[in-house]
C-alpha positions as a printed NumPy array, in Angstrom:
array([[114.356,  96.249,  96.201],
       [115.386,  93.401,  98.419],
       [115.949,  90.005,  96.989],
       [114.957,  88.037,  99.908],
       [110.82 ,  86.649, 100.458],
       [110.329,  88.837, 103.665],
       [107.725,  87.144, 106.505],
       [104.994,  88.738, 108.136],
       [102.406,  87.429, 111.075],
       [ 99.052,  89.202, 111.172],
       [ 97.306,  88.905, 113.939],
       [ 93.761,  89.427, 113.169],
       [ 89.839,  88.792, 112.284],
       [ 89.597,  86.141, 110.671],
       [ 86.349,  86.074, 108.589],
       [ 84.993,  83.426, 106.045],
       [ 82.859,  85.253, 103.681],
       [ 83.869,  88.785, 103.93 ],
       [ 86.619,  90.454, 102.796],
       [ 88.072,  92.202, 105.94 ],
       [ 90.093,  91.616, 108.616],
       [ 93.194,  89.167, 108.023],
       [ 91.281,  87.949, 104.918],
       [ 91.8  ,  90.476, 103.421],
       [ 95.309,  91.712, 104.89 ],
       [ 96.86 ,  88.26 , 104.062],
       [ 96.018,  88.142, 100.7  ],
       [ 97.134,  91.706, 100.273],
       [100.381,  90.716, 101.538],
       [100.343,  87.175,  99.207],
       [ 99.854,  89.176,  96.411],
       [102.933,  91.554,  97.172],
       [105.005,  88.013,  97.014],
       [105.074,  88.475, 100.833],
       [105.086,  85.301, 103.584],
       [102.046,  85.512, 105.423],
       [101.445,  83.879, 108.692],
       [ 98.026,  84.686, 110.195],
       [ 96.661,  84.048, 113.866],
       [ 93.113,  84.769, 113.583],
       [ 91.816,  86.402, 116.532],
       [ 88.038,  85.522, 115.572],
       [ 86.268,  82.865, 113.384],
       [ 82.851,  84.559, 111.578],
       [ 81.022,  83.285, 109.166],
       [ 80.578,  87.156, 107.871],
       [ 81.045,  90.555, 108.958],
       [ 78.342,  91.864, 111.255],
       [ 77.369,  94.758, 109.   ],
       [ 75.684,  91.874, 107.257],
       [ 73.7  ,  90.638, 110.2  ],
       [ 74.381,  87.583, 112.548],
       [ 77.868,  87.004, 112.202],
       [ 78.047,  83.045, 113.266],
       [ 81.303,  82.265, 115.383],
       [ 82.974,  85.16 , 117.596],
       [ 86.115,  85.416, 119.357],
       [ 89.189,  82.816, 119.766],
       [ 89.485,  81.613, 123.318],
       [ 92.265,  83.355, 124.747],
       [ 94.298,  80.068, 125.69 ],
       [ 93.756,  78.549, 122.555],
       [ 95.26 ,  81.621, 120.234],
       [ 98.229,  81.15 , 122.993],
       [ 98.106,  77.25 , 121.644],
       [ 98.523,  78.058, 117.953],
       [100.921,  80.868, 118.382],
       [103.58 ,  78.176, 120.498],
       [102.891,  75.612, 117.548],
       [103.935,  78.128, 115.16 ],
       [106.806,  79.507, 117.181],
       [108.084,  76.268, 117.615],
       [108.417,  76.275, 113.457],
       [111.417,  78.827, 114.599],
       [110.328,  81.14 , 111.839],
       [111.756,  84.588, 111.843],
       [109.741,  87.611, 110.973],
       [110.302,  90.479, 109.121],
       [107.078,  92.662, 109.999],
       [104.2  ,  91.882, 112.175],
       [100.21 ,  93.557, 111.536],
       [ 98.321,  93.449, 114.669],
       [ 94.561,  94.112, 113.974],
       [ 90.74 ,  93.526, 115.334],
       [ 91.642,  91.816, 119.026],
       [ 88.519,  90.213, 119.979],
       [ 89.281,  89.973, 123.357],
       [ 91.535,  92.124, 126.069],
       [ 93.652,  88.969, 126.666],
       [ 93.92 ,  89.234, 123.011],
       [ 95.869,  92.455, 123.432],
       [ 98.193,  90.849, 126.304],
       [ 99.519,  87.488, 124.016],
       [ 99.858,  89.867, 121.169],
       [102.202,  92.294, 122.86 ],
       [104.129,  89.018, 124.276],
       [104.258,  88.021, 120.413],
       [105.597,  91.234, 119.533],
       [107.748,  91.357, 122.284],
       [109.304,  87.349, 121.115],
       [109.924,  88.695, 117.688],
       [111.668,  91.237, 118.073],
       [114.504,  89.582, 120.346],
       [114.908,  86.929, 118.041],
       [115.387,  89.834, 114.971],
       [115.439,  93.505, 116.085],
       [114.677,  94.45 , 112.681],
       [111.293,  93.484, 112.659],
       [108.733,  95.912, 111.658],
       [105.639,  96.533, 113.374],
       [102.551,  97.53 , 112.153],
       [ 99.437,  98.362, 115.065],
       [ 96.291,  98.961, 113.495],
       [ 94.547,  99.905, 116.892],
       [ 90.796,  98.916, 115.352],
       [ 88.563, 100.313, 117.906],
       [ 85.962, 103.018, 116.559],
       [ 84.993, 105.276, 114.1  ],
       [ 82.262, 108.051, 113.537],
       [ 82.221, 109.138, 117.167],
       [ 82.193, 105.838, 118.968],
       [ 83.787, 102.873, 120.   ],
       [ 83.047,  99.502, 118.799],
       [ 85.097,  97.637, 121.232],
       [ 84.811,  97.944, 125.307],
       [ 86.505, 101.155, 126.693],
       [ 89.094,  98.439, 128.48 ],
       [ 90.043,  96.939, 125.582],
       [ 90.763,  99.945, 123.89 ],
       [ 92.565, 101.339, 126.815],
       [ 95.05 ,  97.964, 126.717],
       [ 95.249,  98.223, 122.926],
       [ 96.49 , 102.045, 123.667],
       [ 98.584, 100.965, 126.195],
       [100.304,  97.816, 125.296],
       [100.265,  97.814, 121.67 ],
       [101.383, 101.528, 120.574],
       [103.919, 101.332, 122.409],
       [105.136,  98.843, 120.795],
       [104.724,  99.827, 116.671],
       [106.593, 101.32 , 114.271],
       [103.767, 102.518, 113.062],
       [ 99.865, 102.448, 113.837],
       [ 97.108, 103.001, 110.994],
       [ 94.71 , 104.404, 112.278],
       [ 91.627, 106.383, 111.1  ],
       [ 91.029, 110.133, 111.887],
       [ 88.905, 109.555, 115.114],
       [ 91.258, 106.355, 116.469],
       [ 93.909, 108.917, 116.174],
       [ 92.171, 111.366, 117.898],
       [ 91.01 , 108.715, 120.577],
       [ 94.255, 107.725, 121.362],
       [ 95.866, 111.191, 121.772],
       [ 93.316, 111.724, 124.321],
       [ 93.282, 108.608, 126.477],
       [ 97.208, 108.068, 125.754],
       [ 99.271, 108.613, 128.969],
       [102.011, 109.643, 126.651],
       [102.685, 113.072, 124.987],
       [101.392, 113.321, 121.645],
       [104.951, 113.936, 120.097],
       [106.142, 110.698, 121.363],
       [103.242, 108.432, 119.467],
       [104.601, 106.002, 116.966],
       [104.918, 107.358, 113.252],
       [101.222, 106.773, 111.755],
       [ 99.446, 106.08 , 108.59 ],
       [ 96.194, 107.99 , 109.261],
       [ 93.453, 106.391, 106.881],
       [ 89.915, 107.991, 105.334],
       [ 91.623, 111.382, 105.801],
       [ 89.968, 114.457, 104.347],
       [ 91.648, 116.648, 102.038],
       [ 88.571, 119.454, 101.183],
       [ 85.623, 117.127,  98.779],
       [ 88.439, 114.373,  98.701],
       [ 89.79 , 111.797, 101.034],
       [ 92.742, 109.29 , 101.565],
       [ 95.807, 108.509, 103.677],
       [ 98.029, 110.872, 105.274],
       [101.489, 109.813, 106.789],
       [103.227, 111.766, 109.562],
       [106.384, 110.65 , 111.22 ],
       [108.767, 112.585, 113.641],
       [112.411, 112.463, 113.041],
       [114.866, 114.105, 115.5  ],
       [112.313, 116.695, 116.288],
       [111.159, 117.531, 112.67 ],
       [108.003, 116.296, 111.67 ],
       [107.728, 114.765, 108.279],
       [103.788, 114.944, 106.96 ],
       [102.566, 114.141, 103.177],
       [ 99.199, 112.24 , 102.005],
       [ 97.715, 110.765,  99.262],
       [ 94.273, 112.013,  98.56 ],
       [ 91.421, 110.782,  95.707],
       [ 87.416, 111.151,  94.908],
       [ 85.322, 110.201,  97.683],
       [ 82.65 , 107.235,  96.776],
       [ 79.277, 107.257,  97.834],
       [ 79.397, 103.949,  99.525],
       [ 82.237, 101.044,  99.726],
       [ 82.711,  97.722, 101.077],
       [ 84.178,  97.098, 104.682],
       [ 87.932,  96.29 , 104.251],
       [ 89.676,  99.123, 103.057],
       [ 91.517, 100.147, 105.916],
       [ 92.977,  96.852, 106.403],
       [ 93.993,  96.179, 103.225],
       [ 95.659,  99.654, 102.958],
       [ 97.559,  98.466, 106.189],
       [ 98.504,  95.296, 104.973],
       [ 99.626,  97.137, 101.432],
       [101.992,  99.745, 103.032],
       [103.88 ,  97.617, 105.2  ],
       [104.203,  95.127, 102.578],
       [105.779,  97.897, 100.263],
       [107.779,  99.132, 103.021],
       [108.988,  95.515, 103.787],
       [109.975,  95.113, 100.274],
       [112.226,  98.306, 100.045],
       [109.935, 101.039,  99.407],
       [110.044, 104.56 , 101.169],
       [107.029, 106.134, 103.272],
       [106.556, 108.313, 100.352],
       [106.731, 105.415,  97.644],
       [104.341, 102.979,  99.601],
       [101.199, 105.19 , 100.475],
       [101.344, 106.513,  96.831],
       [101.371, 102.946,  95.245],
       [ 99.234, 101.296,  98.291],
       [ 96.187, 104.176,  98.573],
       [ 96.199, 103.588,  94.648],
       [ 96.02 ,  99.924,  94.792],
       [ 92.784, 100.273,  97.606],
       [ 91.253, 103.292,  95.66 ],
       [ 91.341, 101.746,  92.11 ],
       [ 89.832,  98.028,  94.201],
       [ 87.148, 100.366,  96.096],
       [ 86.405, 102.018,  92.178],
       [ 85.574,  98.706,  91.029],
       [ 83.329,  97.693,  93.881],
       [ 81.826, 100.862,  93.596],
       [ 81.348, 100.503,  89.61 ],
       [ 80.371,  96.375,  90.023],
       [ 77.876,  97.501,  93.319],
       [ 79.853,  95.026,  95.456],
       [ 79.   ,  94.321,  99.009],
       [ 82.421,  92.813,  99.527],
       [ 85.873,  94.461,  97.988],
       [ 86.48 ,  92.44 ,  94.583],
       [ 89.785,  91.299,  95.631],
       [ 90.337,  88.283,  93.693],
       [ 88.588,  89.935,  90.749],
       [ 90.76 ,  93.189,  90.849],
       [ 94.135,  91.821,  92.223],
       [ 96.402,  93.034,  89.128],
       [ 95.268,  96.686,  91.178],
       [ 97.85 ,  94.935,  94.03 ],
       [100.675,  95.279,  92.075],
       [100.132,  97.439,  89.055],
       [ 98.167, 100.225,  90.06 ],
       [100.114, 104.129,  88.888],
       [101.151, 105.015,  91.869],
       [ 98.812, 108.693,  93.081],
       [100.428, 111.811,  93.37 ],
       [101.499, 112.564,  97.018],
       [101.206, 115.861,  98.475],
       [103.252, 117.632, 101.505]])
């Protein structure tokens, strides 16, 4: 494990009730002893499955103005999370971000979660999932998306699917279960393994970014592919147990933190 305090900017929803979004991705990260930096990409008062969110997007030009005020701090970054974009500008200053960082330390790893749909649709405009396909994969390391993102992208991707970044595939079914699945490609041999547990009847919004924010945080701290999805799909699946035990609207994130750290990693499967 590295002895250094690694840095990450996530670039994100930023929401002030709910659990989701960078909310819950920075504290993830926090937790893990991890540097966070967040440029919040919204400003709700909750998540709209809750009704009238209050707020909405960040003007495009003034996200531009807090990301020069913070790279004027000179930071350096050792991994970056990209997730909602609330606008398609959104998509353009974040792959100028990305592009910054990674001249100024070409070890940077980056981390796409392409949030656009789920369950058959899109829940962002078909341009601004089109730029998030095209100027943001690119781009990552790796991209976490769930099943139908995946599938979404491999379809409206002008690229072949064998040359798509590495991916952490979240809410992936494994026969009455479901978790996380990781597939990579490695001079032309595909490495594929996943991390599977009970399904719940209902859970909180959140998961999926706080399983993002968990594996690269794990990976940024020395971990294999292998290592993090075991310990990180534990971490989210013993949180999502408790908000499914406690009926929680929101994940119990403060309440269940020690799960951030100390969770037995799950059994990983090829």
């Amino acid at each position: 494990m590295t002895t250094s305090i690694p840095k990450t900017l996530v670039i994100s929803s930023t929401v002030a009730s709910s659990r989701v979004g960078a909310s819950a991705a920075s504290f993830c990260l926090q937790r893990l002893g991890i540097e966070t930096v967040v440029l919040p990409t919204t400003l709700m008062g909750r998540h709209p499955g809750w009704g009238p969110p209050g707020g909405g997007a960040v003007d495009a030009a003034r996200l531009r103005d807090i990301w020069e005020g913070v790279k004027a701090q000179d930071l350096q970054f050792d991994g970056v999370l990209t997730g909602y974009m609330g606008d398609t500008d959104h998509v353009d200053l974040c792959a100028e971000i990305i592009e910054h960082i990674r001249q100024q330390n070409p070890n940077v790893t980056i981390a796409v979660d392409p949030v656009m749909g789920d369950h058959g649709r899109l829940y962002i405009p078909e341009a601004r999932a089109a730029a998030i396909i095209d100027r943001l994969v690119p781009l990552a390391d790796f991209i976490t998306p769930n099943l139908w993102e995946l599938d979404y992208i491999k379809s409206h991707s002008t690229r072949h699917s064998g040359d798509l970044p590495a991916r952490l595939i979240t809410s992936y079914p494994d026969v009455d279960d479901i978790g996380a699945r990781w597939e990579s490609r490695d001079d032309g041999e595909v490495t594929a393994f996943q991390v599977s547990h009970p399904k719940f009847t209902s859970v909180p919004h959140g998961g999926g970014d706080s399983l993002a924010a968990l594996f690269l945080g794990r990976r940024l701290l020395g971990q294999t592919s292998r290592q993090a999805l075991a310990a990180s799909v534990s971490s989210v699946y013993e949180i999502m147990r408790a908000a499914d035990a406690l009926d929680a609207g929101e994940l119990p994130l403060i309440r269940m933190q020690a799960f951030i750290t100390d969770a037995l990693p799950l059994h990983v499967t090829s």
